[in-house]
N, C-alpha and C positions, 0 to 999 in steps of 0.2 A: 591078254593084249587085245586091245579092239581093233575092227578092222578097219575102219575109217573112224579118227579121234576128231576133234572140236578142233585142235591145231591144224591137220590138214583138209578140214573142212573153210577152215579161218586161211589157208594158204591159198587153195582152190579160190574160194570168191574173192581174193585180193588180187590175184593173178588176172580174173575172169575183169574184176570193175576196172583194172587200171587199162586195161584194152579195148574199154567202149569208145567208141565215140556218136556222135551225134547223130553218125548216117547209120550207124548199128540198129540205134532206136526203130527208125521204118523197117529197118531187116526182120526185127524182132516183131515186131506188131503185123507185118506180113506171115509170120509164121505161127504166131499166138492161139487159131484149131489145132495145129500140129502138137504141140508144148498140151494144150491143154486135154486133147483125146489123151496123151503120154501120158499125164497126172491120174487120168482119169479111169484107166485101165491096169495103176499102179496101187496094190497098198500101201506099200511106203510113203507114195506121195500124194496119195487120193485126201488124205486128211487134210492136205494144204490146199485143196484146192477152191476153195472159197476167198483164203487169200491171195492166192496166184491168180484167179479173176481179180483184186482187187488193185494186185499189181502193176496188173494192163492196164487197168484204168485208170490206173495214174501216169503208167508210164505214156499213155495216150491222150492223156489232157494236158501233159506236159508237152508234149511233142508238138500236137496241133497247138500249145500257145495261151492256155487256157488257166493253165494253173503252174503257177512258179514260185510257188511258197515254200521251195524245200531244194536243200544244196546240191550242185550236180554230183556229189561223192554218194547221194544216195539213190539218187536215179540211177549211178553206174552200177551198183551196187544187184539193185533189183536187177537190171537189163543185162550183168554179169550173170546174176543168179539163175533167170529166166533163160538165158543162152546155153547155160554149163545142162540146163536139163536138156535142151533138145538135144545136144552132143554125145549120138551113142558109144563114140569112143573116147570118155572122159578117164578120170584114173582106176573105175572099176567099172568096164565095159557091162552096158546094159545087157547084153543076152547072156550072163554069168549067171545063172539063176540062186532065187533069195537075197542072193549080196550085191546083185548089178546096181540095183536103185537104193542102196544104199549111200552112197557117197552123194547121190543127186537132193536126196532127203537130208544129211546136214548141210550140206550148203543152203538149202533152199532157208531151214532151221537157224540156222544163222543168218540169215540176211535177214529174217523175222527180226529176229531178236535185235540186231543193230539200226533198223529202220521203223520199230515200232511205233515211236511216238510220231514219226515224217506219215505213216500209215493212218493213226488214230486222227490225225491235224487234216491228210486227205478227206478223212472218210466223213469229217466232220462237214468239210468244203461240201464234198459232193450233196450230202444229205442237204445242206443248206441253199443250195443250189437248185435242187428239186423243188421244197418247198417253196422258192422265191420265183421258180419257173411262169410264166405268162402262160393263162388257162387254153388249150386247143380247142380252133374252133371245130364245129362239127357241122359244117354248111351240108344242105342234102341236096 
């Protein structure tokens, strides 16, 4: 039997997106060092963490207004997912050692999986957005 399945990793991030709301978003991007030192000092979750930068960055350009190419079920979705990790007392409390960050790695893993094309459509943006950028001056 496993100890955190795909089902309640699929119950967790449904639970987490249907209790976002809009003021969440600043909560979360206020805390976004917090979330990401946690990724980052996590095996479990260290491997997502390229995507979990990439997360904020949408979930931040959406926010400031910038980019709204993509349904609010998947911003809540991320900003559920991103939330459930800073929560160290989710359904399998982080200082459980080997197993704690387990339950935060499939939710994080499922929200991949259901947001991935809202993801690739960002990342496109963004990159596109770079390159269309106006040159900085460099006045001395």
């Amino acid at each position: 039997m496993a100890i955190f399945s795909e089902k309640a990793a699929e119950h967790q991030l449904k639970h987490e997106a249907d209790s976002v709301s809009k003021d969440d978003l600043e909560i979360l991007l206020e805390r976004q060092k917090a979330i990401e030192n946690k990724v980052k000092g996590s095996g479990r979750l260290s491997r997502f963490s390229t995507d979990i930068r990439l997360m904020f960055a949408l979930v931040r350009d959406y926010w400031r207004g910038e980019y709204r190419d993509i349904p609010w079920k998947s911003i809540a979705a991320i900003a559920g997912a991103l939330l459930y990790v800073l929560n160290p007392l989710d359904l399998i409390p982080d200082v459980i050692l080997f197993i704690g960050l387990l339950d935060d790695a499939g939710v994080v893993a499922l929200c991949l999986k259901l947001v991935e094309s809202d993801l690739h459509r960002y990342a496109a943006w963004k990159e596109h957005q770079g390159s269309t950028a106006p040159p900085t001056s460099t006045i001395d």
